[in-house]
C-alpha positions in Angstrom: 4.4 20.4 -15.2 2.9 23.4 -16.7 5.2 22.8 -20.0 3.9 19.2 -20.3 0.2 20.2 -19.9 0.5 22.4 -22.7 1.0 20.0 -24.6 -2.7 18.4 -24.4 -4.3 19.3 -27.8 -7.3 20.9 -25.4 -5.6 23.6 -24.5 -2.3 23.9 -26.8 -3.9 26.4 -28.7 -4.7 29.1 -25.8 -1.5 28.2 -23.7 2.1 29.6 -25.0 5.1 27.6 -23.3 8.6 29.5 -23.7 10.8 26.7 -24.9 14.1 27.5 -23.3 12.6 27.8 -19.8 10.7 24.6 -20.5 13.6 22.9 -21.0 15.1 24.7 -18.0 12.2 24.0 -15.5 13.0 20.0 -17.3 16.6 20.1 -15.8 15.5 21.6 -12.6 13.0 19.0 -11.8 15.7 16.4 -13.0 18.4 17.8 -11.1 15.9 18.1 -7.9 14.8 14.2 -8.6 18.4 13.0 -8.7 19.5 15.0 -5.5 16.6 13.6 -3.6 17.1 10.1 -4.8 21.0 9.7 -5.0 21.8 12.3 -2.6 19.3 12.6 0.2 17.6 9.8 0.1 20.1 7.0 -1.9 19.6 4.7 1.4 15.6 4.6 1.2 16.0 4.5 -2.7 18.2 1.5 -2.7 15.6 -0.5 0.0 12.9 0.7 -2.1 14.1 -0.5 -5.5 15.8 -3.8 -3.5 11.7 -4.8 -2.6 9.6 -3.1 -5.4 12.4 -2.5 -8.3 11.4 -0.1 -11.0 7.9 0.1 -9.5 10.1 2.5 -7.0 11.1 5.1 -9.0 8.0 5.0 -10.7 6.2 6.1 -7.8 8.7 8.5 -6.3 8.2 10.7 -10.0 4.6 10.3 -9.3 4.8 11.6 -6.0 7.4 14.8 -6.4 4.9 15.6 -9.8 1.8 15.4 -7.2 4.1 18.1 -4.8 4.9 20.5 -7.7 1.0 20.6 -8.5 0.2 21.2 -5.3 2.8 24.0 -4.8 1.1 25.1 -8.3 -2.1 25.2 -7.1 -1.4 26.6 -4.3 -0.5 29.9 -6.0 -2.0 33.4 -4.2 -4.3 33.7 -7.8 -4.5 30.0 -9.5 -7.6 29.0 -7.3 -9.2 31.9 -8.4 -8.4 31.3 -11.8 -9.3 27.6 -11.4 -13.0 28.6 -9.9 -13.4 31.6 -12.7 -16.0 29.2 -14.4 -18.1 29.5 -11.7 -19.3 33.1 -12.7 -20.3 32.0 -16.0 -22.7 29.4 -14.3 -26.5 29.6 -14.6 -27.0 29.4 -11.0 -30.6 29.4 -11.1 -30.8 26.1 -13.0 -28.3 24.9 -10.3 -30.3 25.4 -7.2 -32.8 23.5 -8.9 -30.9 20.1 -7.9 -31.9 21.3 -4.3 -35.3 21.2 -4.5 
């Protein structure tokens, strides 16, 4: 996840990605994916693409990325990174929308 977002031309140029564990953390998520579809799961997987075809697999990548970004964000430090902004804010100003 983090290796793809680096990619966005907004922050490619203050974000460093190691290429070899990019493409390592690429063949853990695709080894993880295939274990949980044709492993664990192969019985769901085969109803799901039987009634929604490629529509299934679409979602089930959308829903183990959603998991890894919350297990990102859910880092001890990365919401306090996240919210750092907020000290830079004119505060001030800001309580003036409660007036």
């Amino acid at each position: 996840m983090v290796s793809a977002y680096a990619e966005h031309p907004r922050v490619s140029d203050i974000v460093e990605v190691n290429e070899l564990a990019a493409k390592r953390a690429s063949t853990e998520t695709a080894d993880l994916f295939l274990k949980l579809i044709l492993v664990c799961c192969v019985k769901e997987a085969k109803e799901a693409i039987k009634y929604e075809g490629d529509y299934a697999m679409e979602t089930s990548f959308q829903v183990l990325s959603k998991v890894v970004a919350m297990e990102l964000i859910g880092g001890p430090t990365v919401n306090q990174k996240i919210t750092e902004f907020t000290e830079y804010l004119d505060t001030d100003a800001f309580n003036k929308l409660y007036e």
